[in-house]
C-alpha positions in Angstrom: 41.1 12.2 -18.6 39.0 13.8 -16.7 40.1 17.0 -14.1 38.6 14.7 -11.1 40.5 11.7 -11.9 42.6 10.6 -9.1 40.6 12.7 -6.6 38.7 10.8 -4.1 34.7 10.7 -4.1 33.9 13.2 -1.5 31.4 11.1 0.8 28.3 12.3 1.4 26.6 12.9 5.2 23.9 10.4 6.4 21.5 13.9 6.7 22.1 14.4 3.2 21.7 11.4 2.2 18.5 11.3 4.1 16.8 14.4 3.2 17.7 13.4 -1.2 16.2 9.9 -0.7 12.5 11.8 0.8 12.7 13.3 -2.9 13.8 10.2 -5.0 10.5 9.4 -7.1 10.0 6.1 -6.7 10.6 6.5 -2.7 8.2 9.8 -2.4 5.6 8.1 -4.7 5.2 4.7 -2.6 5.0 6.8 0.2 8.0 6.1 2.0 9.7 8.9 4.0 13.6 8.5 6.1 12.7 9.6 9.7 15.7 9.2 11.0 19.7 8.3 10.0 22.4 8.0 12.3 25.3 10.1 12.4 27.8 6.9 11.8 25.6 4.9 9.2 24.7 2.4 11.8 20.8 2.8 12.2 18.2 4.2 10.7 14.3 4.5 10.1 12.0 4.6 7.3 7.7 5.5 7.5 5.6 4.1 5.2 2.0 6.0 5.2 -0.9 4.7 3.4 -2.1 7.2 1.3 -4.1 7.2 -2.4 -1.2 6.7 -4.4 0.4 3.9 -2.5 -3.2 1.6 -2.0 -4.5 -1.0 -3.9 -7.8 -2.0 -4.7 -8.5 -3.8 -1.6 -7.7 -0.2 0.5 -4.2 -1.6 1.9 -0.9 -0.4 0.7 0.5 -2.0 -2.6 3.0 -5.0 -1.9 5.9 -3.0 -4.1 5.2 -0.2 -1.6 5.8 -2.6 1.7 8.8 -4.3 -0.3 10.4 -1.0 -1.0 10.3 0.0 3.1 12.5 -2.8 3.6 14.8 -2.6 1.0 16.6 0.8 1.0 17.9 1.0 4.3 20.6 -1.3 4.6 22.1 -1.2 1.5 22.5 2.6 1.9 24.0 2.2 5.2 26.8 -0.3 4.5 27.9 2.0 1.6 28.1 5.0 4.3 29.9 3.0 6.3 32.1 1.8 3.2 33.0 4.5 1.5 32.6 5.9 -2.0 34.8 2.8 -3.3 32.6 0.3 -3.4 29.2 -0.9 -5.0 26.6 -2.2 -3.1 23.7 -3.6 -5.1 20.3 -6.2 -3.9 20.9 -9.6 -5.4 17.6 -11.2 -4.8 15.0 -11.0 -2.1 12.1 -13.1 -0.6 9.3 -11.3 1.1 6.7 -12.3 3.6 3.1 -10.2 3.5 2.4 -11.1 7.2 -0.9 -9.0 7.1 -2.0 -6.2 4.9 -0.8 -2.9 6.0 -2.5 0.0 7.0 -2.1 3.5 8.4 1.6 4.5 9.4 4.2 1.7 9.8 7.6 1.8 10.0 11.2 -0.2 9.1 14.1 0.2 11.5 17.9 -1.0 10.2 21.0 -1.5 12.1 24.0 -2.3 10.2 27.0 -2.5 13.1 30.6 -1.6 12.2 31.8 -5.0 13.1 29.6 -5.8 9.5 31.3 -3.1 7.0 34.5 -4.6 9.1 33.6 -8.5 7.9 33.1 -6.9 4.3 36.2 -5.3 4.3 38.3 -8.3 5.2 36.7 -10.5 2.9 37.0 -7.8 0.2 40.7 -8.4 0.5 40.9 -11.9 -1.0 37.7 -11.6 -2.8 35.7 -9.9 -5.9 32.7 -9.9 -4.6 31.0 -10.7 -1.0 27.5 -11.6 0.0 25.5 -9.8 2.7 22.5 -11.5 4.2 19.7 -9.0 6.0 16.5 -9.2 7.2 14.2 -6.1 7.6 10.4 -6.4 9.2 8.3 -4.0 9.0 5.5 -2.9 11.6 2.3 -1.1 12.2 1.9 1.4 14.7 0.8 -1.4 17.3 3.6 -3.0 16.8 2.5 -6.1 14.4 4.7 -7.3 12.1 3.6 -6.3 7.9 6.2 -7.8 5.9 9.6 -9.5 6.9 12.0 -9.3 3.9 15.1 -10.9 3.4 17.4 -9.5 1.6 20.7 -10.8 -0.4 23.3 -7.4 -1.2 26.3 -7.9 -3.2 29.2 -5.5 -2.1 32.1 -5.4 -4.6 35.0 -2.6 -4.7 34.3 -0.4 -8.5 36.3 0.1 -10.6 
């Protein structure tokens, strides 16, 4: 047994969190960068900027680049808001490329309490529970880029 066992996972800050996913490799190489977490897990911001190793042939950023924007934010944030005891994973997905993206855009999540709350309850008489998101992602002008949906699956570990 290990000398841990029984201890509880310290949790980690939103600022820490933030500042290890700007160096997680597959994050840093599509170009994607946190900009901004919120104190109680409840919002935050990722930037996306074009650059040479996120473009494709055509001079826009790579699809995998755009889906990636969308898909680590909320995931993250319902964990933080969960606690250490508890999984959070992306079941499946559909994306929409809107228009090509270009430049600096941006993805901004909200996950309110009253959601970690409905996971909680359902976690009671449940295994497993089924979160439905949507995250869109926008150019500097405001435009629309790629609106993702996204299915999480949120069970307790073991």
């Amino acid at each position: 047994m290990s000398k841990h066992a029984g201890r509880e996972r310290k949790r980690m800050s939103p600022q820490r969190m933030a500042r290890l996913m700007n160096f997680y490799p597959p994050l840093l190489g599509a170009g994607i960068r946190v900009r901004e977490f919120n104190e109680d897990w409840t919002r935050a911001r990722v930037e996306l900027r074009l650059n040479r190793f996120n473009r494709n042939q055509n001079g826009t950023a790579f699809g995998g680049a755009l889906f990636s924007a969308t898909d680590v934010l909320y995931g993250t944030m319902l964990a933080g808001q969960l606690g250490g005891g508890f999984s959070v994973a992306t079941k499946e997905a559909t994306v929409r490329f809107l228009r090509p993206g270009r430049g600096r855009m941006s993805c901004t999540v909200e996950v309110p309490r009253s959601e970690a709350d409905h996971v909680m309850e359902q976690l009671q008489t449940a295994s497993g529970v089924d979160m439905r998101h949507l995250a869109t992602l926008y150019d500097t002008k405001g435009r629309a880029i790629v609106e993702a949906e996204h299915v999480l699956r949120v069970k307790r570990r073991k």
